[in-house]
PDB file of N, H, CA, C and O in Angstrom:
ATOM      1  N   UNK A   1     208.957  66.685 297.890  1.00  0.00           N
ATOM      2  CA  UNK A   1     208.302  65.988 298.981  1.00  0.00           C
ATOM      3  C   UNK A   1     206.876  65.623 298.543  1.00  0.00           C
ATOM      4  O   UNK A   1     205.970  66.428 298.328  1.00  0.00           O
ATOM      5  N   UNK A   2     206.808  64.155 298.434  1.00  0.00           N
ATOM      6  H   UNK A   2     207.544  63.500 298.609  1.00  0.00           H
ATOM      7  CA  UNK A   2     205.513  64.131 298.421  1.00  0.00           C
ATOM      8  C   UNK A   2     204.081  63.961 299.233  1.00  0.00           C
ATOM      9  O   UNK A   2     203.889  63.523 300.367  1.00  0.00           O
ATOM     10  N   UNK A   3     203.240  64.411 298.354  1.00  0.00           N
ATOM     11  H   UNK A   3     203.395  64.766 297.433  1.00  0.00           H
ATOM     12  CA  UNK A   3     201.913  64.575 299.265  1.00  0.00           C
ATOM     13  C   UNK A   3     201.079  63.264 299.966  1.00  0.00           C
ATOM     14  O   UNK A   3     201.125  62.123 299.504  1.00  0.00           O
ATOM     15  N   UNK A   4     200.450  63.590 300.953  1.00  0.00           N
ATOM     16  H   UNK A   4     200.413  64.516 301.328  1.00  0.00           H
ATOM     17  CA  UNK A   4     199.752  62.120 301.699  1.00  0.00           C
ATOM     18  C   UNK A   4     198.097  62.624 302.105  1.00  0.00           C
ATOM     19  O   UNK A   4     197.648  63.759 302.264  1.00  0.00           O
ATOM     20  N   UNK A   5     197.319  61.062 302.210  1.00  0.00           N
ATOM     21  H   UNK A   5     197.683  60.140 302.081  1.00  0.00           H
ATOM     22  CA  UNK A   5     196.177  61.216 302.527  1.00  0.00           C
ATOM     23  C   UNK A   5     196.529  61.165 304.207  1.00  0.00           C
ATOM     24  O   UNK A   5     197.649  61.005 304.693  1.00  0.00           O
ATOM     25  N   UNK A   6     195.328  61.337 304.894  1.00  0.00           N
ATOM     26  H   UNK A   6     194.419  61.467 304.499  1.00  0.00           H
ATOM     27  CA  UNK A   6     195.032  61.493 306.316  1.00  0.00           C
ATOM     28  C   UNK A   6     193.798  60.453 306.270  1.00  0.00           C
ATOM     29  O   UNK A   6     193.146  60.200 305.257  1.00  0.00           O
ATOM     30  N   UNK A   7     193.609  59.935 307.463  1.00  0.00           N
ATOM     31  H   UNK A   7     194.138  60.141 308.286  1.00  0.00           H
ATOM     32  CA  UNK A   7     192.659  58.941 308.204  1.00  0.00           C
ATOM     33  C   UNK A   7     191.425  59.861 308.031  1.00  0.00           C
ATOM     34  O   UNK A   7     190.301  59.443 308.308  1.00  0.00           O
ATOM     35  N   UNK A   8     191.735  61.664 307.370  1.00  0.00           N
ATOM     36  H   UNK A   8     192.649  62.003 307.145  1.00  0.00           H
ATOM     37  CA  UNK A   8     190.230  62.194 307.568  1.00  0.00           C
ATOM     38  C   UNK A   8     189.435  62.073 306.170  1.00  0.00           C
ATOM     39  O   UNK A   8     188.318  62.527 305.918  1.00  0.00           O
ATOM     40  N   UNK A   9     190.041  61.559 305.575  1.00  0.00           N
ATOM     41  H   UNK A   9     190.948  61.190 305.779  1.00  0.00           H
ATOM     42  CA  UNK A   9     189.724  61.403 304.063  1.00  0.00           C
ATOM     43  C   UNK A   9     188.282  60.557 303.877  1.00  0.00           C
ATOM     44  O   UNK A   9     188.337  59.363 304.171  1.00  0.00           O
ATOM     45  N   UNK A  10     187.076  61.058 303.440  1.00  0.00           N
ATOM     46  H   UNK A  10     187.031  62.029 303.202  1.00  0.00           H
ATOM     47  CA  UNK A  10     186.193  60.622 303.256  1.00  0.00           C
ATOM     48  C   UNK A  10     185.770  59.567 301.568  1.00  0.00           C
ATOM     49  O   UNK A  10     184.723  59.308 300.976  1.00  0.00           O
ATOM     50  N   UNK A  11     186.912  59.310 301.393  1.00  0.00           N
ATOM     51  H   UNK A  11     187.763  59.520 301.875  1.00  0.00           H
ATOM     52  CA  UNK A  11     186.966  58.786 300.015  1.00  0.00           C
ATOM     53  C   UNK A  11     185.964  59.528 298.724  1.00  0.00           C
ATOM     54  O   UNK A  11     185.209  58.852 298.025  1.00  0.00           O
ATOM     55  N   UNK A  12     186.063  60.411 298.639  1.00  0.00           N
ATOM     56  H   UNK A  12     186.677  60.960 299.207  1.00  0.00           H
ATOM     57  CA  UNK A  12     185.098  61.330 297.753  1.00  0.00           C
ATOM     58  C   UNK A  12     185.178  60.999 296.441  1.00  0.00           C
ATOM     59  O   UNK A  12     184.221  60.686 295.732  1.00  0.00           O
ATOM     60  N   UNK A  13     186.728  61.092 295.996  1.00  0.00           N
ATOM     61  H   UNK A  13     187.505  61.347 296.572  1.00  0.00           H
ATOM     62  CA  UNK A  13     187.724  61.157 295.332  1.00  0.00           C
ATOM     63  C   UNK A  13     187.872  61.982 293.979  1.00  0.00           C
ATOM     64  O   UNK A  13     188.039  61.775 292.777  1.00  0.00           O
ATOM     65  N   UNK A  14     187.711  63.060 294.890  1.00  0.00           N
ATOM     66  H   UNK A  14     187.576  63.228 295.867  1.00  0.00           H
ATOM     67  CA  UNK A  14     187.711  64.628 293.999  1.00  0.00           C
ATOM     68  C   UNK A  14     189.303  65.087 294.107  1.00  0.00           C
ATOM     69  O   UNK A  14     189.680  66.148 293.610  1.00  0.00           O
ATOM     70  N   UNK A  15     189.995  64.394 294.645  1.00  0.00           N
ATOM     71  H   UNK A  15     189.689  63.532 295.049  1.00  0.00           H
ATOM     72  CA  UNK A  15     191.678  64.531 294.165  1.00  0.00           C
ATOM     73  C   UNK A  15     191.831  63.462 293.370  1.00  0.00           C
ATOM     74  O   UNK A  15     192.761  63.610 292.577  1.00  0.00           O
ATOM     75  N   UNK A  16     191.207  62.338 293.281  1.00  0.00           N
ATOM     76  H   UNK A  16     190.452  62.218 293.925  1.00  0.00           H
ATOM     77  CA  UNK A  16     191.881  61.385 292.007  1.00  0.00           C
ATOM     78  C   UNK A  16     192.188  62.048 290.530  1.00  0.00           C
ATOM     79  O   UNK A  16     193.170  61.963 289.791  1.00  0.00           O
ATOM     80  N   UNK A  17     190.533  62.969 290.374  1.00  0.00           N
ATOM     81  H   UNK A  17     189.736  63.038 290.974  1.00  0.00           H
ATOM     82  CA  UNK A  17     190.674  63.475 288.850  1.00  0.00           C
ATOM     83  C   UNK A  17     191.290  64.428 288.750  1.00  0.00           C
ATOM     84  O   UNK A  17     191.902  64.704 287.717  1.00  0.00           O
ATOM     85  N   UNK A  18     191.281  65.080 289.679  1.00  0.00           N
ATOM     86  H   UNK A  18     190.784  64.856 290.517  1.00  0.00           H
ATOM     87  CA  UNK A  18     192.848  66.397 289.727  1.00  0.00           C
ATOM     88  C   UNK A  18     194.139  66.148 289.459  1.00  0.00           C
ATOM     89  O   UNK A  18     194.741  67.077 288.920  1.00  0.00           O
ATOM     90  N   UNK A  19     194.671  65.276 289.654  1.00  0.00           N
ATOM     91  H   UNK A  19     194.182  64.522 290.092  1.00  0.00           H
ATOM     92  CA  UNK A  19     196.298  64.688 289.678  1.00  0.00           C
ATOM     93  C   UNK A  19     196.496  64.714 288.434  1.00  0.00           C
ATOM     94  O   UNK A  19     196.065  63.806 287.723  1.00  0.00           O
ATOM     95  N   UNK A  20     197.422  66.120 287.759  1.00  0.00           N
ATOM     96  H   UNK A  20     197.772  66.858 288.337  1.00  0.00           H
ATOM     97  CA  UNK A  20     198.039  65.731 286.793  1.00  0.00           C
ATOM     98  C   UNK A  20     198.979  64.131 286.616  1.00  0.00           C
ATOM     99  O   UNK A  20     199.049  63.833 285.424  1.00  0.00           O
ATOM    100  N   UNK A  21     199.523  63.331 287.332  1.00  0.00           N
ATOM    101  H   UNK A  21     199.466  63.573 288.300  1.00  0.00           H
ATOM    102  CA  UNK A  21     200.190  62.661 286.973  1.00  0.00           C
ATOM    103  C   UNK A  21     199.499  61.449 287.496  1.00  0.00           C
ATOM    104  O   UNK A  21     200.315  60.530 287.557  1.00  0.00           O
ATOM    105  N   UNK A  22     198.263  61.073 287.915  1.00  0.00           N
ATOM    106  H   UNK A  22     197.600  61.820 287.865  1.00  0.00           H
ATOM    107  CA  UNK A  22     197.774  60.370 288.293  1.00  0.00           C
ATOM    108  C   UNK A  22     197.778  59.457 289.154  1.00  0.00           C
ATOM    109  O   UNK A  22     197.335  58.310 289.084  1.00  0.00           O
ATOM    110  N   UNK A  23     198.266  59.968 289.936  1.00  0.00           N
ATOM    111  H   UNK A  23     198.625  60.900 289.993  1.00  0.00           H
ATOM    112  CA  UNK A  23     199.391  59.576 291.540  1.00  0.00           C
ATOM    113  C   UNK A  23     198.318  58.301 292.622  1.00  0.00           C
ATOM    114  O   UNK A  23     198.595  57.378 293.388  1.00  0.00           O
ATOM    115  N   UNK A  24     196.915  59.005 292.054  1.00  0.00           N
ATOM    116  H   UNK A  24     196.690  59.754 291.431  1.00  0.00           H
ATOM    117  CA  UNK A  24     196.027  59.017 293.092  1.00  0.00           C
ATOM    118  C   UNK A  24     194.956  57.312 292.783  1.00  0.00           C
ATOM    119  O   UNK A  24     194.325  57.183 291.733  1.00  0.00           O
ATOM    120  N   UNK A  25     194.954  56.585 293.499  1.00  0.00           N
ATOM    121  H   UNK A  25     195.466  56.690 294.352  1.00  0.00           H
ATOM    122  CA  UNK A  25     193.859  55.648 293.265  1.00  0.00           C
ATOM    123  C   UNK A  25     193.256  55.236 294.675  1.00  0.00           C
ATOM    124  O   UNK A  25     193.528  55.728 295.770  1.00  0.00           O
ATOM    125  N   UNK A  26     192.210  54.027 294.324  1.00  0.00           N
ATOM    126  H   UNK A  26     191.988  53.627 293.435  1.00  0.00           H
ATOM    127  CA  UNK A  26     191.339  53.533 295.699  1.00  0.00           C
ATOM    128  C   UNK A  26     192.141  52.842 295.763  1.00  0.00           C
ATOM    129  O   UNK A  26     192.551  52.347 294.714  1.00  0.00           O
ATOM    130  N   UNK A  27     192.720  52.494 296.971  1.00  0.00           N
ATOM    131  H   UNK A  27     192.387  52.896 297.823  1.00  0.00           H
ATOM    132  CA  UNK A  27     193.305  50.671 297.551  1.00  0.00           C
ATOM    133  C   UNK A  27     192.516  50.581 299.016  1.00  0.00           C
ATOM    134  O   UNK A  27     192.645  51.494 299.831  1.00  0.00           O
ATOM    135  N   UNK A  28     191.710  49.443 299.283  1.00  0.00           N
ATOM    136  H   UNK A  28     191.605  48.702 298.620  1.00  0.00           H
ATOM    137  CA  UNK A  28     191.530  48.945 300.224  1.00  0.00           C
ATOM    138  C   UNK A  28     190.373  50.169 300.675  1.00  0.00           C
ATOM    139  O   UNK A  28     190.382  50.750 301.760  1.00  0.00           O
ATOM    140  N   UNK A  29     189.630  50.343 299.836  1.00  0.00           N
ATOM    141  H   UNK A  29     189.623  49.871 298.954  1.00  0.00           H
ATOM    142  CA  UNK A  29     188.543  51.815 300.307  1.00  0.00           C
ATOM    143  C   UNK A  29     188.505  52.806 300.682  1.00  0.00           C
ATOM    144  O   UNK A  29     187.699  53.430 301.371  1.00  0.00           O
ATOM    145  N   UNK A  30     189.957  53.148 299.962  1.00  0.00           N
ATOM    146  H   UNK A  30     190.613  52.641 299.402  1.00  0.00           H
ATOM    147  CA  UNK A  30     190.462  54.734 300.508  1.00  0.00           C
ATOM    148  C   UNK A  30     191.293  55.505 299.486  1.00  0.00           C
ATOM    149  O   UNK A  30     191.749  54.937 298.494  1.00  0.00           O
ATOM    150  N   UNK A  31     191.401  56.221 299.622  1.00  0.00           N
ATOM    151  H   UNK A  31     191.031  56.682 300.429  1.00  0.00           H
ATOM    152  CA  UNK A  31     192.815  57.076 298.133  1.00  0.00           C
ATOM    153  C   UNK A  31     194.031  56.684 299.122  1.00  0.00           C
ATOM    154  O   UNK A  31     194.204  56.582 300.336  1.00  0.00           O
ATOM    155  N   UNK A  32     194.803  56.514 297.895  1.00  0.00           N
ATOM    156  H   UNK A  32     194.662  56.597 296.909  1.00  0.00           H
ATOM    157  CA  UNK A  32     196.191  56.568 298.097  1.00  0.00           C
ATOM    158  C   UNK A  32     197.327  57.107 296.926  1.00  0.00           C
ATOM    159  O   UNK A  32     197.369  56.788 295.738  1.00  0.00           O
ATOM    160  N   UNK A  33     198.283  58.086 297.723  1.00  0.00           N
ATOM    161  H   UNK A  33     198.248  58.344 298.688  1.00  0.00           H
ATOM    162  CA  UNK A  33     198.864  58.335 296.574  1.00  0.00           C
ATOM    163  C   UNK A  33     199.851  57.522 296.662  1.00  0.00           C
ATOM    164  O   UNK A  33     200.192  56.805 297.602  1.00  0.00           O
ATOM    165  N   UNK A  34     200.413  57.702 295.373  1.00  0.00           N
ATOM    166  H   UNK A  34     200.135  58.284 294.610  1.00  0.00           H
ATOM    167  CA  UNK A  34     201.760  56.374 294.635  1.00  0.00           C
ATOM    168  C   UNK A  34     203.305  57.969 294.929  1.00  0.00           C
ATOM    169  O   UNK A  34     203.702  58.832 294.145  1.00  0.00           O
ATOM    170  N   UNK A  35     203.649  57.697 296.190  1.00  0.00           N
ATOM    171  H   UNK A  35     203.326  56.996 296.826  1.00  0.00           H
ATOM    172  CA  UNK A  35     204.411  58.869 296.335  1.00  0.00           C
ATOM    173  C   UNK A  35     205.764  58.852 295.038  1.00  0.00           C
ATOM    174  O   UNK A  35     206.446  59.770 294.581  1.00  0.00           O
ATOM    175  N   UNK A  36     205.738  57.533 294.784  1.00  0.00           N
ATOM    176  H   UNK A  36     205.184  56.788 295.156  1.00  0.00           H
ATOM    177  CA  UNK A  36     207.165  57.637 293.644  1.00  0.00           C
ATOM    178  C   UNK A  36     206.577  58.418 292.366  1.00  0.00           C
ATOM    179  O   UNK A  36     207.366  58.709 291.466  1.00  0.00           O
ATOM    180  N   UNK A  37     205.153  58.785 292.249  1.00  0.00           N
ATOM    181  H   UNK A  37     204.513  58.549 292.980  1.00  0.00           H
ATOM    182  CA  UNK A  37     204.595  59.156 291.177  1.00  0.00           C
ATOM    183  C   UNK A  37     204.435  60.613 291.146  1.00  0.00           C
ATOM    184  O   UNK A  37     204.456  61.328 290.144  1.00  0.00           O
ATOM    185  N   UNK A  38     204.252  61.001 292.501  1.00  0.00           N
ATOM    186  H   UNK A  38     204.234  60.420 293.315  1.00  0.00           H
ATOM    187  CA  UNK A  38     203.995  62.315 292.868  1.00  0.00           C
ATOM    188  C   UNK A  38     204.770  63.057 292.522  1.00  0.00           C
ATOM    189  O   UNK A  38     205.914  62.716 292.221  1.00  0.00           O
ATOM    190  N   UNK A  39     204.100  64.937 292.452  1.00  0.00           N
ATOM    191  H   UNK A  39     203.171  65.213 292.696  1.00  0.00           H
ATOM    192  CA  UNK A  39     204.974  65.740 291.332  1.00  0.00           C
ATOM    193  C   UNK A  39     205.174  66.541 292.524  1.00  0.00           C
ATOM    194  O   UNK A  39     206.220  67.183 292.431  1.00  0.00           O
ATOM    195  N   UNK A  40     204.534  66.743 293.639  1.00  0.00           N
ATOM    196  H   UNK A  40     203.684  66.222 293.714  1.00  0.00           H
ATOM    197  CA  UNK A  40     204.267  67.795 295.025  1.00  0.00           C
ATOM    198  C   UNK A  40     203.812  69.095 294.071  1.00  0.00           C
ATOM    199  O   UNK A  40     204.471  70.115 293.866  1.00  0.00           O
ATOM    200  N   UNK A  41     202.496  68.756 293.554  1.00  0.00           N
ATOM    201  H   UNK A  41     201.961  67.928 293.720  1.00  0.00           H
ATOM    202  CA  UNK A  41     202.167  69.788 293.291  1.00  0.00           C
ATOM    203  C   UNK A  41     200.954  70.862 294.108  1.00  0.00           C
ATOM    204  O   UNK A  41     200.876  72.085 294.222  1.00  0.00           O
ATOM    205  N   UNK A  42     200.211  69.862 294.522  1.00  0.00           N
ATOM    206  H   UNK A  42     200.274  68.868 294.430  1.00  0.00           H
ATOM    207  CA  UNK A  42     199.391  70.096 295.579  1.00  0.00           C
ATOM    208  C   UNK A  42     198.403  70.684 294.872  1.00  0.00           C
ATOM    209  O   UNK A  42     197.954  71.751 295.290  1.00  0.00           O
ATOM    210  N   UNK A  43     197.961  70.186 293.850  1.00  0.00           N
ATOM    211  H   UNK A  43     198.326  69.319 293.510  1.00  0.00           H
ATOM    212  CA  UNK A  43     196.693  70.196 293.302  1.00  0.00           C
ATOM    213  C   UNK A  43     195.566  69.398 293.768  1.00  0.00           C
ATOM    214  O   UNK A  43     194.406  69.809 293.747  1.00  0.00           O
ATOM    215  N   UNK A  44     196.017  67.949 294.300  1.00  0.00           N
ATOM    216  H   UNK A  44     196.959  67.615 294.318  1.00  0.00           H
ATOM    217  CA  UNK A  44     195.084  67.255 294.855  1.00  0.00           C
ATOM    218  C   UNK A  44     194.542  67.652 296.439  1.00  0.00           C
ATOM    219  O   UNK A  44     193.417  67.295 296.790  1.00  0.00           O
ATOM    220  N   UNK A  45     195.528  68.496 297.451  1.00  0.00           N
ATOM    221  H   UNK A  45     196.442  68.787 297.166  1.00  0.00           H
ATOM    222  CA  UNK A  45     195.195  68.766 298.881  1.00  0.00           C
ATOM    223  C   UNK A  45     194.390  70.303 298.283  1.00  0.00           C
ATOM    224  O   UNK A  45     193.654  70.942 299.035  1.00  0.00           O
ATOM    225  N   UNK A  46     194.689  70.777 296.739  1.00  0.00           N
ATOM    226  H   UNK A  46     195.287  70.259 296.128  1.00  0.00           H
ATOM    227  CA  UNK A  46     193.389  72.153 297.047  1.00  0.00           C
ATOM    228  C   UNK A  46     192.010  71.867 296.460  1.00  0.00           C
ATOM    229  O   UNK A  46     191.119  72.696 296.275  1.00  0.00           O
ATOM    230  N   UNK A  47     191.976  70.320 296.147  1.00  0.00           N
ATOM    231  H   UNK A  47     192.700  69.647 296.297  1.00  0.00           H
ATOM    232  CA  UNK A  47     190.485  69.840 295.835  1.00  0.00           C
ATOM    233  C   UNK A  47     189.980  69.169 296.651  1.00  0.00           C
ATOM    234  O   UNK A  47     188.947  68.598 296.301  1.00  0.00           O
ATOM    235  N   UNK A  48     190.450  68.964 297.982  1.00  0.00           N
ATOM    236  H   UNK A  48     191.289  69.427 298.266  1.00  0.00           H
ATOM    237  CA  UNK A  48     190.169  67.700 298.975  1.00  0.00           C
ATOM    238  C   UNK A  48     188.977  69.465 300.094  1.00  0.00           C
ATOM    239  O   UNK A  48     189.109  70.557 300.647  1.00  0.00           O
ATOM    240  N   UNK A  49     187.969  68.379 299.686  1.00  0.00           N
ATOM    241  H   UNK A  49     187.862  67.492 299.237  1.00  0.00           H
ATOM    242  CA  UNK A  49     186.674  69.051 300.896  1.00  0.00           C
ATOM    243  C   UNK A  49     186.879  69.268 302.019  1.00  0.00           C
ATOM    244  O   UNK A  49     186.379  70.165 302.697  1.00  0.00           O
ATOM    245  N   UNK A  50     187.970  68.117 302.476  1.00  0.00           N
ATOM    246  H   UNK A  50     188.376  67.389 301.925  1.00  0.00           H
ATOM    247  CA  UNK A  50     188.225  67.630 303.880  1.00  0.00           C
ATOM    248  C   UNK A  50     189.385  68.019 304.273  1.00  0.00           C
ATOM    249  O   UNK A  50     189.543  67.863 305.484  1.00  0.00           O
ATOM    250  N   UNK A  51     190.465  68.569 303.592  1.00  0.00           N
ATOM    251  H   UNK A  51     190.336  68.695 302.609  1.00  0.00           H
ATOM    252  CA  UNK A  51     191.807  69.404 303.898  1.00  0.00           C
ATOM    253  C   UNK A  51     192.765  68.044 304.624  1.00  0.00           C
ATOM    254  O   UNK A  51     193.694  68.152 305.425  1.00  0.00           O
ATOM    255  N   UNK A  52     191.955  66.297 303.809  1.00  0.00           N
ATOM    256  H   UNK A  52     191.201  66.209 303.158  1.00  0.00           H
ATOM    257  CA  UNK A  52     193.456  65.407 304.262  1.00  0.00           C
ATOM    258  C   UNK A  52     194.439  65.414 303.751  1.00  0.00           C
ATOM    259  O   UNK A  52     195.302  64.711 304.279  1.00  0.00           O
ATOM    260  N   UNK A  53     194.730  65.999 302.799  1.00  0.00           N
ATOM    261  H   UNK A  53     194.029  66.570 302.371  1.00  0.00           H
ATOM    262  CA  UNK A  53     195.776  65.901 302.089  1.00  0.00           C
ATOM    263  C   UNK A  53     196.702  66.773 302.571  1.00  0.00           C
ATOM    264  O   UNK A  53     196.369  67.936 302.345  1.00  0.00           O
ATOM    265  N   UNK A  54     197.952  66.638 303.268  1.00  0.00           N
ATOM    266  H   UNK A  54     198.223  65.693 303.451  1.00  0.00           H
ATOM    267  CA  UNK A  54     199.175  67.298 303.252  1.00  0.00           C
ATOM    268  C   UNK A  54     200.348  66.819 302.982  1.00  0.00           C
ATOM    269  O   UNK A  54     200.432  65.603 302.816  1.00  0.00           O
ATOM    270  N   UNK A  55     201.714  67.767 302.854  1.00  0.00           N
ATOM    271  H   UNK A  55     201.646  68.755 302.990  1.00  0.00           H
ATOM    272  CA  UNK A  55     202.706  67.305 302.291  1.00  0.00           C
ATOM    273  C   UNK A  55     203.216  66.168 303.593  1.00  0.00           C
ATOM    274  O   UNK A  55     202.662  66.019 304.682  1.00  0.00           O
ATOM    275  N   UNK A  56     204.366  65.501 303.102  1.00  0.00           N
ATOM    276  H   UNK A  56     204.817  65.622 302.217  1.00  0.00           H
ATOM    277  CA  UNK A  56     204.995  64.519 304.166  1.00  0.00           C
ATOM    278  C   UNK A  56     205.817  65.425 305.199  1.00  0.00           C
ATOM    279  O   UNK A  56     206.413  64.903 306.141  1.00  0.00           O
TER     280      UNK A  56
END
């Protein structure tokens, strides 16, 4: 299952450089992950300041 940003996401983007598989980019001024890319490892929701990141 993969992981998702939340509307609380302050675009920091201290989960982009975490993502082993690099799931994570800006689109449209925000992170987004590429869920077909995602590993559900949840490395990126234990670097998020803001706790948007959860699984689907």
């Amino acid at each position: 299952m993969a992981y998702k940003i939340s509307d609380s996401c302050v675009n920091c983007g201290a989960c982009e450089g975490e993502c082993p598989v690099g799931a994570i980019s800006e689109q449209n001024g925000k992170r987004e992950i590429d869920s077909s890319a995602c590993v559900s490892c949840g490395t990126c929701a234990a670097a998020c300041p803001t706790e948007a990141i959860a699984e689907e």
